[in-house]
C-alpha positions in Angstrom: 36.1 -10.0 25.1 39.2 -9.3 22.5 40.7 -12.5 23.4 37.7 -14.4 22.7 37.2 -13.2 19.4 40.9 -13.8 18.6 39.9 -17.8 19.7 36.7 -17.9 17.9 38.2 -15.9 14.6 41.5 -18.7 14.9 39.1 -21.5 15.1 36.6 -20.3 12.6 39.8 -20.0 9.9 41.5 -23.4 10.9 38.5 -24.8 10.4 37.8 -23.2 6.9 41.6 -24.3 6.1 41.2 -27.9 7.1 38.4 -28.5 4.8 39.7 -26.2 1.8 42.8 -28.6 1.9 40.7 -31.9 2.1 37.5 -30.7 0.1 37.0 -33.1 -2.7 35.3 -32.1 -6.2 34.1 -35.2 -8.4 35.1 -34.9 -12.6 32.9 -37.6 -14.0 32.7 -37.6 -17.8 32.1 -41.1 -19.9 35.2 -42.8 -19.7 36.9 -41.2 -16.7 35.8 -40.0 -12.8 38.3 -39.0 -10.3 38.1 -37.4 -7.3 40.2 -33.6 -6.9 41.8 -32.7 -3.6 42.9 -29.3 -2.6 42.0 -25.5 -2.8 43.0 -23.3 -3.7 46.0 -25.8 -5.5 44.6 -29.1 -6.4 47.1 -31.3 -4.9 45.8 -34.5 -5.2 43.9 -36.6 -7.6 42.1 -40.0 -7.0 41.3 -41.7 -9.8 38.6 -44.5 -9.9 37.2 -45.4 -13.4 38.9 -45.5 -17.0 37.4 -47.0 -20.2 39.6 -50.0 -19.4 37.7 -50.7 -16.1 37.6 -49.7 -12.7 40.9 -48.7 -11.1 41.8 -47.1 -7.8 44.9 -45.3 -8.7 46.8 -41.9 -6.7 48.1 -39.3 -7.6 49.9 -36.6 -5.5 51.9 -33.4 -6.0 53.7 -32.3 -2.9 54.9 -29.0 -4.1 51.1 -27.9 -4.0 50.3 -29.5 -1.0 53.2 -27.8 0.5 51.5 -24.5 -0.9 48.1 -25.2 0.2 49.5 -25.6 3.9 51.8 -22.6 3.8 48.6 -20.4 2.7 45.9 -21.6 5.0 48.5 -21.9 7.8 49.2 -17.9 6.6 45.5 -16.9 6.5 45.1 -18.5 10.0 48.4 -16.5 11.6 47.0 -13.7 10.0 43.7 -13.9 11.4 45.0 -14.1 14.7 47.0 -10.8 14.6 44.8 -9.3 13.4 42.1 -9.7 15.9 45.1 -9.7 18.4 46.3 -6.1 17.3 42.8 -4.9 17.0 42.0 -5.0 20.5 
């Protein structure tokens, strides 16, 4: 039973990592919309309309997608000890 739960609590927080790192939040206001990557750091930023016309431009920071990997890769190591050691 304990190792079970260590499996389904791993996969339940990889799971909830991989799509807080690729979750994408719309900013739409008159002259600009882009699309925000990333949480709990927004690490990347795709932008697709300026007053000038439609663009299809990128934007990345590696230092926070670095981060973002480092913590959800923490959160799911942590996980897994801890339903390891609890049993």
């Amino acid at each position: 039973m304990g190792k079970n739960r260590a499996i389904i609590l791993t996969v339940i927080s990889s799971i909830l990592g991989l799509v807080a790192i690729l979750w994408g939040s719309t900013y739409s206001v008159l002259d600009l919309e882009e699309v925000k990557y990333g949480f709990p750091l927004i690490w990347g930023r795709h932008l697709l309309n300026t007053i000038v016309g439609p663009v299809d431009k990128w934007y990345i920071d590696y230092n926070s997608m670095i981060i973002d990997l480092v913590f959800w890769f923490g959160v799911i190591i942590l996980t897994l000890s801890i339903s390891l050691y609890k049993e």
